[in-house]
Legacy VTK file of the C-alpha trace (Angstrom):
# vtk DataFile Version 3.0
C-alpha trace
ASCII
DATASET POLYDATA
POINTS 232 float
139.115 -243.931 -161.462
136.938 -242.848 -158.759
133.996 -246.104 -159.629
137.327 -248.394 -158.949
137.928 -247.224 -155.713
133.689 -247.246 -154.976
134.237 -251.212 -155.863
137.611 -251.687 -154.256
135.172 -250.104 -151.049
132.338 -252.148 -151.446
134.675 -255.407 -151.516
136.619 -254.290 -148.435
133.391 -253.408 -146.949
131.497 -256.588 -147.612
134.577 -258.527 -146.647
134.246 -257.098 -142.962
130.927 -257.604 -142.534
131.093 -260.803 -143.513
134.292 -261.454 -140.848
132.374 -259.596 -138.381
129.155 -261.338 -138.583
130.910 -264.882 -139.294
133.249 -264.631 -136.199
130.417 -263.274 -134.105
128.519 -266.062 -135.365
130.647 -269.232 -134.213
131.245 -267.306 -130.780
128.059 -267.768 -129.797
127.502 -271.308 -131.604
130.196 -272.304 -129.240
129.372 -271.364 -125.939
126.680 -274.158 -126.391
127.944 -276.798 -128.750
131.398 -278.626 -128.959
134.568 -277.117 -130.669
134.537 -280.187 -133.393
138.537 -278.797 -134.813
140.759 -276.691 -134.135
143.058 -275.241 -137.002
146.160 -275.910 -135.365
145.005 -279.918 -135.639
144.815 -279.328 -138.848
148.484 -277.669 -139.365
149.636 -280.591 -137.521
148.146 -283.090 -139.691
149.662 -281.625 -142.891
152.806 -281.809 -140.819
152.409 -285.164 -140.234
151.682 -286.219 -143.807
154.988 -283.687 -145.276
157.140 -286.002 -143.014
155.955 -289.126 -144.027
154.549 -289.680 -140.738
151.046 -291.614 -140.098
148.395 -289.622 -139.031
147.681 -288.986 -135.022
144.464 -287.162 -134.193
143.382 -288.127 -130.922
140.250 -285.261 -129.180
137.369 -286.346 -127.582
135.100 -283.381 -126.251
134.121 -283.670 -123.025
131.768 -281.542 -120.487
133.306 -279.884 -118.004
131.362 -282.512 -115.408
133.471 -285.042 -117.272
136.801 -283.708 -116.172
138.490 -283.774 -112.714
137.960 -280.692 -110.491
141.866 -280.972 -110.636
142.492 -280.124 -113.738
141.241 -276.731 -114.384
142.738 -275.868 -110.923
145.708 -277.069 -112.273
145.676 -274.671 -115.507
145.036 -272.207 -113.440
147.751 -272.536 -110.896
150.059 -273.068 -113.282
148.938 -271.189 -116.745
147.334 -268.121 -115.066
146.426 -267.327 -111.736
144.827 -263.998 -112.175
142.643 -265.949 -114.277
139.319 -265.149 -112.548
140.332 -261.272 -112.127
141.032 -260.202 -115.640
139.191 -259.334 -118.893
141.211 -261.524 -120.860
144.064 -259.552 -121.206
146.791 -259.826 -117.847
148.656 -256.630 -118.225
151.001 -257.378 -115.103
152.057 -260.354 -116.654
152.422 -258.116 -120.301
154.165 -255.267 -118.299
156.936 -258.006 -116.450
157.742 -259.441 -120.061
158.350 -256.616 -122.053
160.853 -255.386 -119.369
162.435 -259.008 -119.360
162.657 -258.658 -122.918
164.125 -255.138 -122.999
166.577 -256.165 -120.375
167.486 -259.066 -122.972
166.303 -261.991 -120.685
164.721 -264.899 -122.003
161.381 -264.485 -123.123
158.311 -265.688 -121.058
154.746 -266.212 -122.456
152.226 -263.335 -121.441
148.983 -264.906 -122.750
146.125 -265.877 -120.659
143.891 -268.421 -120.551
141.642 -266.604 -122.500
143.900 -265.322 -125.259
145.219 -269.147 -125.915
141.599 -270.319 -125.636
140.574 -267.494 -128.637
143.782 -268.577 -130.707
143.821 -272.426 -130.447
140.070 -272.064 -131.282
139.881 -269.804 -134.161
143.383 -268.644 -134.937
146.814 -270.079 -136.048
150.019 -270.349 -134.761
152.497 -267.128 -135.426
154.439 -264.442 -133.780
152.804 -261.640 -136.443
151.048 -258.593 -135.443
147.856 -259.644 -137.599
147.379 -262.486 -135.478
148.021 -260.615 -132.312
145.414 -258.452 -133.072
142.668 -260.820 -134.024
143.361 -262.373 -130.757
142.761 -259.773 -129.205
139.561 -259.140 -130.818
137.999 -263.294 -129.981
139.817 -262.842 -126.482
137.175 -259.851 -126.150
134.410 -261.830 -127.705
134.405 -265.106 -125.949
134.966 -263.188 -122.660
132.158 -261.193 -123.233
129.903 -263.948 -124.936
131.092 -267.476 -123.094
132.691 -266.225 -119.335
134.935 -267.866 -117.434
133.605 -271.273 -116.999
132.523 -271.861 -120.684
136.295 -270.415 -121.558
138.315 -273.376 -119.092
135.810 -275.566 -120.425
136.486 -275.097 -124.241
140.650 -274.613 -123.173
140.276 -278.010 -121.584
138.891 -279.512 -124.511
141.191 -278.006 -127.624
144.444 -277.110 -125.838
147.126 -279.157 -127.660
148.455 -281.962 -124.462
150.793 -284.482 -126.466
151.934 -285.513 -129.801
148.369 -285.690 -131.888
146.492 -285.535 -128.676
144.516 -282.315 -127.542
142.091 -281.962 -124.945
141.836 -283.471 -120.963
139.683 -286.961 -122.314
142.286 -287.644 -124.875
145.460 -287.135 -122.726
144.240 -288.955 -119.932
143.349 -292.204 -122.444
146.727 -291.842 -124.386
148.671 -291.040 -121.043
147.169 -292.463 -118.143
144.815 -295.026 -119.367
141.483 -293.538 -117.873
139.077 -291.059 -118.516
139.710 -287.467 -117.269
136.843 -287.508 -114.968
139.679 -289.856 -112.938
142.579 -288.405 -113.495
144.481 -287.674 -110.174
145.924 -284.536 -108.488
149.205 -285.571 -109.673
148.047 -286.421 -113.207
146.583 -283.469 -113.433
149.565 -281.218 -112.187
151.933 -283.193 -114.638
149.281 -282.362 -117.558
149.223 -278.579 -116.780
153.125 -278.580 -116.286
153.746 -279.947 -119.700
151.040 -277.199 -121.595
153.969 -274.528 -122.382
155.310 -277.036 -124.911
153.401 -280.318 -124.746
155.685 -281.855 -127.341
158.437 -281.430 -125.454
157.629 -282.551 -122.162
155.615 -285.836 -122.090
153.309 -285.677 -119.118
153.235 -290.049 -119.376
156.928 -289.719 -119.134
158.185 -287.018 -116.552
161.528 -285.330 -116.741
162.834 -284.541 -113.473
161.914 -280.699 -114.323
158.425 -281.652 -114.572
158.393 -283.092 -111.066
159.834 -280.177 -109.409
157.268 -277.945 -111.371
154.690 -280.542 -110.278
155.113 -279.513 -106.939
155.032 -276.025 -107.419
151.520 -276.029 -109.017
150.086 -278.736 -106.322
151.270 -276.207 -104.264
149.634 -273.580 -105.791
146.481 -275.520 -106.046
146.362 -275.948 -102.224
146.326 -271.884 -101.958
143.571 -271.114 -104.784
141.461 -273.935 -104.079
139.383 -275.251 -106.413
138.483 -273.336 -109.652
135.085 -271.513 -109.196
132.274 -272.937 -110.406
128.231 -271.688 -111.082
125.960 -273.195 -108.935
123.504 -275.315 -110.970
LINES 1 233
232 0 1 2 3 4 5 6 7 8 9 10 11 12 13 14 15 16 17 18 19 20 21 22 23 24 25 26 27 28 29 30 31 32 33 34 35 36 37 38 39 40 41 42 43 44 45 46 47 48 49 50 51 52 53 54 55 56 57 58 59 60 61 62 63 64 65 66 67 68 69 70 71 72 73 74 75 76 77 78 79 80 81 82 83 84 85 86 87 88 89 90 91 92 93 94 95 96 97 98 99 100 101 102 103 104 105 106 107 108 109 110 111 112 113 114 115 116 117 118 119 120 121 122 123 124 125 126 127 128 129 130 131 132 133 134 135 136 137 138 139 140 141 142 143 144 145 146 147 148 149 150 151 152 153 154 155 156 157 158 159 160 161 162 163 164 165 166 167 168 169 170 171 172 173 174 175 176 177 178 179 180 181 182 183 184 185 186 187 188 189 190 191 192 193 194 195 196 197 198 199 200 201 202 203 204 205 206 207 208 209 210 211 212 213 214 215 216 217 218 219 220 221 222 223 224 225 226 227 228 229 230 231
């Protein structure tokens, strides 16, 4: 009995270290080199094919030169604003929802940049406390490992922006028939406006909710400024 549980150990045991040192691993692998996939691309792809539907993969990595100073002010007027201020983890925003929620008002996204960077990059799509917690763990990681920059870089690039289209090159080709290093103010207020549910609102095709949010984040983006960047 007891050499079962010594094996049942040294599985679990080698099993974390090899998590540990794997996600460690691609952490710092991609604060230099471009996020190829995400596994939510994936999901959607085998989504695609169970409906019958041909498959859309549009994502085109780009620098963060490549894209318009407008967009990531845009994400962050509009996604999170303490962006720049926190460790990842906005617990304001956390505090506000949980009282929405216990109040029984309709529930409002608490994640940061960060946290949606760490799950679209290594992490799926659920509501379970597994996956919370693992995103909490790569939030810590790529904020200690990548920073700010590298983190609106990688969001910019993976972020899901349209049916079959993620990142800023691909949604300004699909959408706006340019490269994101031109996309506009507007553009890029539309884009950020549509990233709570990109499938729902079309940033090519406005609703006339997305133009009154689009002036709430050009707004907003007149009193932050632009989004910090290291000198070079």
């Amino acid at each position: 009995m007891h050499s079962i549980f010594d094996k049942v150990w040294k599985f679990l045991k080698w099993v974390l270290i090899a998590f540990f040192g794997s996600s460690i691993l691609f952490v710092f692998i991609y604060k230099w080199l471009p996020v190829p996939c995400s596994p939510l691309m994936f999901i959607r792809c085998a989504q695609q094919v169970k409906h019958g539907e041909s498959l859309k993969m549009k994502h085109h990595w780009v620098p963060l030169d490549s894209i318009s100073p407008a967009l990531p002010a845009a994400v962050w007027a509009s996604e999170d604003q303490n962006f720049m201020n926190h460790n990842g983890f906005d617990f304001n925003q956390i505090k506000a929802a949980v009282k929405e929620h216990a109040e029984g008002k309709r529930n409002r996204g608490a994640s940061t940049i960060s946290q949606q960077t760490a799950k679209n990059v290594f992490l799926w799509p659920s509501h379970s406390w597994v996956r919370k917690g693992l995103e909490a763990y790569f939030t810590v990681l790529i904020e200690i490992v990548w920073g700010k920059e590298r983190i609106m870089e990688v969001y910019l690039n993976t972020i899901e922006m349209g049916d079959g289209i993620y990142g800023a090159e691909a949604v300004a080709l699909e959408h706006f028939g340019c490269q994101a290093k031109n996309l506009t103010r507007n553009q890029c207020a539309l884009i950020a406006v549509s990233l709570p549910n990109p499938l729902r609102f079309n940033s090519a095709a406005p609703t006339s909710y997305m133009y009154r949010r689009q002036s709430w984040v050009l707004c907003q983006m007149r009193w932050l400024g632009d989004f910090p960047r290291a000198e070079k």
